[in-house]
C-alpha positions in Angstrom: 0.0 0.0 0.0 1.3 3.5 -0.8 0.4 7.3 0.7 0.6 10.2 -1.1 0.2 13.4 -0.1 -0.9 16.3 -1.1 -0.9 19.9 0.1 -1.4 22.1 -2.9 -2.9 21.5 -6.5 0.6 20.5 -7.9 1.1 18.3 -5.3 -2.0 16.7 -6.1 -1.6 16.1 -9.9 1.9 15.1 -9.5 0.2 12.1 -7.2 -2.2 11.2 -9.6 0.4 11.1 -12.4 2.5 8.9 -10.4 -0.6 6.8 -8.7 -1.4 6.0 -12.9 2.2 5.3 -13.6 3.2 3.1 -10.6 0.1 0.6 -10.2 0.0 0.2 -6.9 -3.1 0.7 -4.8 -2.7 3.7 -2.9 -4.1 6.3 -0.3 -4.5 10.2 -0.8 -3.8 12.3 2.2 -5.1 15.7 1.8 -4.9 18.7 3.6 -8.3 20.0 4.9 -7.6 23.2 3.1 -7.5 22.0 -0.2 -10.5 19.2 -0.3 -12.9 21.6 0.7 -11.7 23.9 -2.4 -12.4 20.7 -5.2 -15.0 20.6 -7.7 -17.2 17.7 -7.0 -16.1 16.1 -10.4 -12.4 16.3 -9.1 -13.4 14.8 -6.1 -15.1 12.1 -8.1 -11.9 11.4 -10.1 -9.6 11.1 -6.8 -12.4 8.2 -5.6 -12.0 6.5 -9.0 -7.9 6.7 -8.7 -7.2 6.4 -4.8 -8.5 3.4 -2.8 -8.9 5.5 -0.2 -9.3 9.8 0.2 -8.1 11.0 3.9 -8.6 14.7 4.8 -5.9 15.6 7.4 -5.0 19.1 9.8 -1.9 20.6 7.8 -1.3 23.0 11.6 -2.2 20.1 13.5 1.6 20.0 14.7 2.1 23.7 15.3 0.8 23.7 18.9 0.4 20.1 20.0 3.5 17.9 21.4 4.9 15.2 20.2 2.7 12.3 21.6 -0.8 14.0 20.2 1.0 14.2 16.9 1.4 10.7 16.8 -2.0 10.2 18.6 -3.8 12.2 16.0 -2.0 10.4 12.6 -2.5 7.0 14.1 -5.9 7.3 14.0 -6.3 8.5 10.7 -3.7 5.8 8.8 -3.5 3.3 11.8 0.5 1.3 11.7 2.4 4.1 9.4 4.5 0.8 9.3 2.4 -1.4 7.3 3.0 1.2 4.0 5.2 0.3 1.6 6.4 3.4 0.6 5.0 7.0 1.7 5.7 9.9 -0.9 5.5 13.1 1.8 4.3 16.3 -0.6 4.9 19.1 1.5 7.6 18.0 4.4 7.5 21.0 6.6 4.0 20.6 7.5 2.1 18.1 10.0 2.7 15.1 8.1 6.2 15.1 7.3 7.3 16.0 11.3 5.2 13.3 12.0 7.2 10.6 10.0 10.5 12.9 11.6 9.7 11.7 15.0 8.5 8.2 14.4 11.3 7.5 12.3 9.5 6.4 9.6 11.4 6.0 6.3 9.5 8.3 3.5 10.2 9.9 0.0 11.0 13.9 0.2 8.9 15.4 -2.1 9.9 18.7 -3.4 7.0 21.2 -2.5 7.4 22.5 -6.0 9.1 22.8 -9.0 12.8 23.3 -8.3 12.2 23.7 -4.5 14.5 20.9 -3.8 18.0 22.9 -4.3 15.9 26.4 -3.3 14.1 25.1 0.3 15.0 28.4 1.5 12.4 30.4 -1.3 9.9 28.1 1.2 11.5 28.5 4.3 11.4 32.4 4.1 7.7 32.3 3.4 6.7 30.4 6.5 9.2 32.4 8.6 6.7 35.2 7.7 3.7 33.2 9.5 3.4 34.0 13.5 2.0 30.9 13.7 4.2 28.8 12.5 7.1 30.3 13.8 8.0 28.1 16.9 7.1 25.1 14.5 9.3 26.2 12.0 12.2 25.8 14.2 11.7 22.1 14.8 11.1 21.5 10.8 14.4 23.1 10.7 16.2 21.1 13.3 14.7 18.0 11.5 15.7 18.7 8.0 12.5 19.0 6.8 13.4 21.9 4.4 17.0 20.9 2.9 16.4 17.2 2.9 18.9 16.4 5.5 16.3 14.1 7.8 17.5 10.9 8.0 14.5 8.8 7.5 14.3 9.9 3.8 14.9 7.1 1.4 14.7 8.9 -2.6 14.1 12.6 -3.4 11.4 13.3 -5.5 11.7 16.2 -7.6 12.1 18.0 -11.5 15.8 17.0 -11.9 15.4 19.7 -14.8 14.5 22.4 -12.7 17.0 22.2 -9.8 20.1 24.7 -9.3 22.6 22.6 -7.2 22.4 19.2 -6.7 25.7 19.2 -4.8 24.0 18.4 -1.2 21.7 16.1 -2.3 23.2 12.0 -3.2 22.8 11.4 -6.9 21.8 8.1 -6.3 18.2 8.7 -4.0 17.1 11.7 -6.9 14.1 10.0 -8.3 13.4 12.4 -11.4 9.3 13.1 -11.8 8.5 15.9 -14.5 4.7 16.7 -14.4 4.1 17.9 -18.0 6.4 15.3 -19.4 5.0 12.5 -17.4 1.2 14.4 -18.7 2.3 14.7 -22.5 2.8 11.1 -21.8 -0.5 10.0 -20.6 -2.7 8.7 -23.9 -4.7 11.7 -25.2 -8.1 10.0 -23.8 -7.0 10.0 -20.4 -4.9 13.1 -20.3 -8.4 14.7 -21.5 -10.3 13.1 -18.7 -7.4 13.5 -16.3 -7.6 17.9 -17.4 -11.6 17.5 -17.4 -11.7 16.1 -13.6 -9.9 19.6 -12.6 -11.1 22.4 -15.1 -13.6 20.5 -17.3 -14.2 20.0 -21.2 -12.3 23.7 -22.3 -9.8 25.4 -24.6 -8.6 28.3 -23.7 -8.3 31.0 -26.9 -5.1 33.5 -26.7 -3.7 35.6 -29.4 -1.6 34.3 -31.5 2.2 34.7 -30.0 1.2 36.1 -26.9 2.6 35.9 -23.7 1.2 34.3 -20.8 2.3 35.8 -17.3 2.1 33.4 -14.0 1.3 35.9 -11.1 2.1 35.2 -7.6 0.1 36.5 -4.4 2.7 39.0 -3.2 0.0 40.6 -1.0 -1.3 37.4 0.8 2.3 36.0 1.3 3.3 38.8 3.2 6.1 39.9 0.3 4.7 43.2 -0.7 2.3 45.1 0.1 -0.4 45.6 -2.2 0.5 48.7 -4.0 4.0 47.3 -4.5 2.4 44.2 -6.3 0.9 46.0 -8.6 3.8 48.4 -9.4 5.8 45.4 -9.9 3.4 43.9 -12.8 3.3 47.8 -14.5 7.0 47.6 -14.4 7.8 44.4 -15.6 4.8 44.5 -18.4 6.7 48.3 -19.5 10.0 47.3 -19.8 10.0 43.4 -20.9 6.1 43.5 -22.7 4.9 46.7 -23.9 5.1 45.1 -27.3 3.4 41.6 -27.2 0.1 40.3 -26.2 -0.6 39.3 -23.2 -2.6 37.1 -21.4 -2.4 37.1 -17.6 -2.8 33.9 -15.4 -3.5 34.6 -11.7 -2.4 32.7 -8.7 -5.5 30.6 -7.5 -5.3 33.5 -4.1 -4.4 36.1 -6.4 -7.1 39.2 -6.4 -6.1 41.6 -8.3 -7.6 43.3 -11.0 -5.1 42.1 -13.9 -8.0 43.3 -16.4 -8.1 46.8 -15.4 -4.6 47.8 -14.9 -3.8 46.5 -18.3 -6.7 47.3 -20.7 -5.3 45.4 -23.9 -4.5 42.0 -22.3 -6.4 38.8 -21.2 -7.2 37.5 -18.3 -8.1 34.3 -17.4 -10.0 33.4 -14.4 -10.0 29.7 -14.0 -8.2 27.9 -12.0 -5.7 25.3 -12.9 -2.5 24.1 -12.3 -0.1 25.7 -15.0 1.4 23.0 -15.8 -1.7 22.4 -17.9 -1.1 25.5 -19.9 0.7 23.7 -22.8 -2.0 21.2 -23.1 -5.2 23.6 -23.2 -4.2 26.8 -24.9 -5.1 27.7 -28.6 -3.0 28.4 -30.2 -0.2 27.8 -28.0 1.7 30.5 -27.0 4.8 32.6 -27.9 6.3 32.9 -24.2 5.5 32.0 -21.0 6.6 34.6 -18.3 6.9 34.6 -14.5 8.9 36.8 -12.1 9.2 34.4 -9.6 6.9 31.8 -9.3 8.1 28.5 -9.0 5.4 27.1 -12.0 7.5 28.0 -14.6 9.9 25.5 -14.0 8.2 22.8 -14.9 7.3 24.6 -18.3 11.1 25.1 -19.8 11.5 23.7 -22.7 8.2 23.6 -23.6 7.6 26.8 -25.5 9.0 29.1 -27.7 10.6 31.3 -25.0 10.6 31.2 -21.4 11.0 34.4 -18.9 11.7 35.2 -15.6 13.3 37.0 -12.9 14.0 35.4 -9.3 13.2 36.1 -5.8 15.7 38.6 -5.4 13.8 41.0 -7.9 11.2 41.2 -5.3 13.3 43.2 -2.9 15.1 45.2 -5.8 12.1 45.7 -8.5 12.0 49.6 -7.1 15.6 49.8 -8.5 14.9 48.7 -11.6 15.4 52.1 -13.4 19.1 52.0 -12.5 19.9 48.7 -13.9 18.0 49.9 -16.7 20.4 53.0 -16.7 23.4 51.1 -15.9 22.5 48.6 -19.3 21.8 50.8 -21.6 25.4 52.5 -20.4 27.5 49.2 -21.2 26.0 48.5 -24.3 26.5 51.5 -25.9 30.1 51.5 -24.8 29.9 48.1 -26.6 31.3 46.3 -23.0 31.2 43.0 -21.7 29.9 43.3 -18.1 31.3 42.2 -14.8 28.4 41.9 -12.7 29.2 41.7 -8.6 26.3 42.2 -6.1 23.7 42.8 -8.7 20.5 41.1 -10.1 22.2 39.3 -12.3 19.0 37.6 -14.3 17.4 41.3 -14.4 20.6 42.6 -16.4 20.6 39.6 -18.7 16.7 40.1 -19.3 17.8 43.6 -20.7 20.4 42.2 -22.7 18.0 39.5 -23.9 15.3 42.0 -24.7 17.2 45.1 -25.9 20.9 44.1 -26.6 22.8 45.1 -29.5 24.9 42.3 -31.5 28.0 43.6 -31.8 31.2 42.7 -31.0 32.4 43.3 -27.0 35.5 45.4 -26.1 36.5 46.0 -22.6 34.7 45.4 -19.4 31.9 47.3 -17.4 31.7 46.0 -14.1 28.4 46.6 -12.7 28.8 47.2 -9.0 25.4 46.7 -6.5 24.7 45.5 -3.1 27.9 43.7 -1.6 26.3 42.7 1.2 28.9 44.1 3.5 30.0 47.8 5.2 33.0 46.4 6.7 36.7 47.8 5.8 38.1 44.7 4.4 34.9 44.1 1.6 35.2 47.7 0.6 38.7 47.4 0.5 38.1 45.0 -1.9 36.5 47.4 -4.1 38.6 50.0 -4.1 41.1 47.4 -4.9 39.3 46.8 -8.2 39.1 49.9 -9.0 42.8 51.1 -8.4 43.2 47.2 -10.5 41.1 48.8 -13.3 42.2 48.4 -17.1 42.8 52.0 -18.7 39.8 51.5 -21.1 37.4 49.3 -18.9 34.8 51.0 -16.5 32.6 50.2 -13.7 29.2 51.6 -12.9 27.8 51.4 -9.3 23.8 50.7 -9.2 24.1 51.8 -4.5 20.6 50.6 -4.3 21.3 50.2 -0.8 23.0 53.7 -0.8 26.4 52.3 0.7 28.5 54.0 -1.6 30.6 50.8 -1.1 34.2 52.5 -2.5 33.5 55.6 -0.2 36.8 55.9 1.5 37.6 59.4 3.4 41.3 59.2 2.7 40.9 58.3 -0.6 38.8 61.2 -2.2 41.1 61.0 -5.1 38.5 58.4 -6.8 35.7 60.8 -7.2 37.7 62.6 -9.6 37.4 59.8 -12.0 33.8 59.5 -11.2 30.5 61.0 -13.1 27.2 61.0 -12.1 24.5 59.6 -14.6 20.7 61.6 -13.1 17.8 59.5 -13.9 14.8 62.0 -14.0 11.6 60.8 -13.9 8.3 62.6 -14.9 4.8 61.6 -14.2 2.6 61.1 -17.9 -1.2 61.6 -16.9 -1.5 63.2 -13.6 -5.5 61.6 -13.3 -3.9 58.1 -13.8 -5.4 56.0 -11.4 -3.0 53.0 -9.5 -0.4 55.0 -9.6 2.2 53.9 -7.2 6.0 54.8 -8.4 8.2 57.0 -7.0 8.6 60.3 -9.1 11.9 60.8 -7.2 15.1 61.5 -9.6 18.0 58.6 -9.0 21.7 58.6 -9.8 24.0 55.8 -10.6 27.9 56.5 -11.0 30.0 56.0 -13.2 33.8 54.9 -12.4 36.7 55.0 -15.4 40.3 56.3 -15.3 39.7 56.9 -19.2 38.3 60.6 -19.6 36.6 59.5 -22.9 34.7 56.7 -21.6 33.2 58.8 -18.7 32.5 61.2 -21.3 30.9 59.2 -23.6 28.7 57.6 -20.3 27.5 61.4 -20.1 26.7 61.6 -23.4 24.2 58.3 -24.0 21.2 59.7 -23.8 18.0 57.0 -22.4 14.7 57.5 -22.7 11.8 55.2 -21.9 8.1 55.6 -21.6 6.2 53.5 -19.1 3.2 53.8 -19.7 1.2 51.5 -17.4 3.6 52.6 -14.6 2.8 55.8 -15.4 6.2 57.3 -15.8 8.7 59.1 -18.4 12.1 58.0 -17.4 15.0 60.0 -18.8 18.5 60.4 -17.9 19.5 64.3 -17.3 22.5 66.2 -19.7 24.0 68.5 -16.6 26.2 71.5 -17.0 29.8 71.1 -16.1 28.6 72.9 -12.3 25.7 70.6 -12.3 27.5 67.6 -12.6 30.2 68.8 -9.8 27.1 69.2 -7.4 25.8 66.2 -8.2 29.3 64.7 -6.9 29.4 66.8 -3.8 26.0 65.7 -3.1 27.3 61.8 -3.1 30.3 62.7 -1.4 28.5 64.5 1.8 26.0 61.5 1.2 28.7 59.0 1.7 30.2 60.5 4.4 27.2 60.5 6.3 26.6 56.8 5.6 29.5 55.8 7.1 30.0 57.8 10.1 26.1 56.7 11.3 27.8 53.0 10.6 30.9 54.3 12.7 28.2 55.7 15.7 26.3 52.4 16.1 29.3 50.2 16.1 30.5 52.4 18.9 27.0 52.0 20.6 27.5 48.2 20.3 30.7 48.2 21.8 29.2 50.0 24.9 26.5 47.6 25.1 
């Protein structure tokens, strides 16, 4: 006898898909949550497929000890002994403690695609839940994240869509790919299989439009609801301004996709997305994501494929600078060097707007180096003294570390030139209208008086429409510019004696 369970809708296809392939007579355990969100028909289906369908408390662990864990599973499943193999969906709820502390041997099931070698994408979520927070801690301790408990026997997971396998032994990976293992299914039964969850459609879309997976920002706790929205306007002006799109929500996902962007679609059903190459027509173009997990499971089967990463959800208001800080390199025809930046975000530019032309020289483009102490910006300094004659480097200071400040040597600002991002607003009456109209500056580094002249010089202009903003960069006058430097300067200072004050206060303490 097997167990599967299941959490969340991928969780529950991916059972069903493996339930078809391995034969065995099995049992579905299902979180509370999700069962009471089915379609009757659905339900129907899992009857048909499971011997057995068991609701279960996903939180049942987060107050109760040990022994009313073990209490509460053993009445639902009886001897967790007697299985033959128990695939655990979602380890880091109820469940998978529960086969933790009875040492029961189980399969690690990634909670989605590409999870495996990213547990901490999952980890930082629940850290966000109050409830969860003293539970969390034990899931941690048991290695119910990373896959270090010691009761797991395989790993279940996209091999496709991992990162780094380098923790995980090669030999328990058990590779499962839901759309491959669907494309697989005879056409009769992938229909039915498709039916059970959405029912008999086909979902029209534009010819070589884009569909964009959304995530639930708001209800997660990772931005605030204004901020999710200004991250869509963004993303849609800079990477889609040009195609047609079609927008798939997040099952929790409320926001009103339709009305922010007139000339798209939207569609409202739900459905796990890794049906979307299976029900769309005609297919489309691109799929598009900027950080939801679903997408991995889709590479390779469309056209294109884009996305950002988790990161872009803390620096998305930035985005204007490595905008800026792109368009710079490229026109100086410069491989880049990129060191404490959004790496993906830059190669999304160069994807979308890069010119094909041979490379000369480096830019390195210089963000967040996660450090203030001597020694790290030492290091950059370093570099810089270290720089070829024609190379450059730009600094993004998104963080506003000015991280080759150094008071004694003042003699690198001379090589330095501001680049002012200006920003206008376009229709003042524009409703959802959440960007700051703030100007920014990025700087640019180069012992070459020609390159930094030339940086000056490239002139960038981009409408965003749906954001709701004309972004330009500013041409200063010679005293302009050598405010604009004075201003960083006194900035930088500033920075770093508050960072000298509160180490002091530390000491005390």
């Amino acid at each position: 006898m097997i167990i599967y369970e299941a959490v969340s809708t991928y969780h529950l296809l991916r059972a069903l898909l493996h339930c078809k392939k391995n034969k065995k007579d099995s049992i579905l355990l299902i979180a509370q949550i999700r069962i009471h969100l089915l379609g009757e028909e659905l339900k129907k289906y899992l009857n048909e497929n499971f011997l057995k369908v068991i609701s279960y408390d996903i939180s049942y662990a987060n107050k109760k000890n040990d022994k009313a864990v073990k209490k509460y599973f053993q009445s639902l499943l009886g001897n967790i002994k007697k299985y033959e193999t128990i695939y655990c969906g979602c380890p880091h709820f109820a469940f998978g403690y529960y086969l933790s502390i009875t040492n029961t041997p189980f399969v690690f099931c990634e909670d989605a695609a590409g999870i495996l070698t990213r547990p901490e994408i999952i980890k930082n979520l629940n850290d966000e839940i109050e409830l969860r927070k003293e539970f969390n801690k034990k899931c941690i301790e048991h290695g119910l994240y990373d896959g270090n408990n010691k009761n797991i026997v395989n790993y279940f997971c996209n091999l496709t869509a991992q990162c780094d396998l380098k923790n995980i032994p090669k030999e328990k990976i058990v590779d499962f790919d839901v759309v491959k293992e669907l494309s697989l299914l005879p056409e009769l039964e992938r229909k039915e299989l498709i039916s059970a969850f959405i029912g008999d459609i086909k979902i029209n879309c534009p010819k070589d439009s884009s569909v964009i997976l959304t995530q639930y920002f708001t209800g997660h706790q990772i931005l605030t609801f204004e901020a999710q929205i200004l991250v869509y306007q963004l993303v849609v002006d800079y990477f889609f301004s040009d195609v047609k799109l079609v927008f798939k929500p997040h099952p929790d996902d409320i926001l009103y996709y339709k009305k922010l962007f007139p000339q798209s679609e939207v569609i409202r059903q739900v459905f796990p997305s890794e049906f979307i190459p299976f029900i769309f027509d005609p297919k489309p173009k691109c799929v598009a994501t900027v950080s939801s997990t679903g997408i991995y499971n889709l590479r390779g089967h469309f056209e294109e494929c884009f996305e950002l990463d988790v990161d872009f959800e803390k620096r998305f208001p930035f985005i204007h600078r490595y905008y800026a800080a792109f368009r710079i390199y490229d026109a100086l025809k410069m491989n880049v060097n990129k060191i404490g930046c959004n790496d993906i975000l830059l190669e999304q530019f160069e994807n979308k707007y890069g010119a094909s032309t041979e490379k000369q020289n480096t830019a390195c483009v210089i963000d967040d180096i996660k450090s203030e102490e001597e020694e790290d910006r030492n290091k950059i300094i370093s570099l810089l003294d270290n720089l070829n004659p024609n190379d450059c480097a730009i600094f993004i200071n998104s963080t506003g570390d000015f991280c080759w400040y150094d008071y004694f040597r003042k003699d690198l600002w001379q090589n330095i030139v501001p680049v002012v991002i200006q920003k206008s607003v376009i229709n003042p009456k524009k409703e959802d209208f959440y960007a700051s109209p703030d100007e920014e500056v990025i700087y640019v580094y180069s012992k070459n008086k020609e390159i930094l002249n030339m940086a000056k010089e490239i002139h960038i202009e981009k409408d965003l429409t749906n954001t709701n903003l004309k972004v330009t960069t500013a041409e200063l006058s010679h005293e302009q510019e050598r405010i604009k430097i004075l201003e960083g300067m006194l900035a930088a200072t500033e920075r770093r004696l508050l960072l000298y004050i509160n180490k002091e206060n530390e000491t005390e303490k």
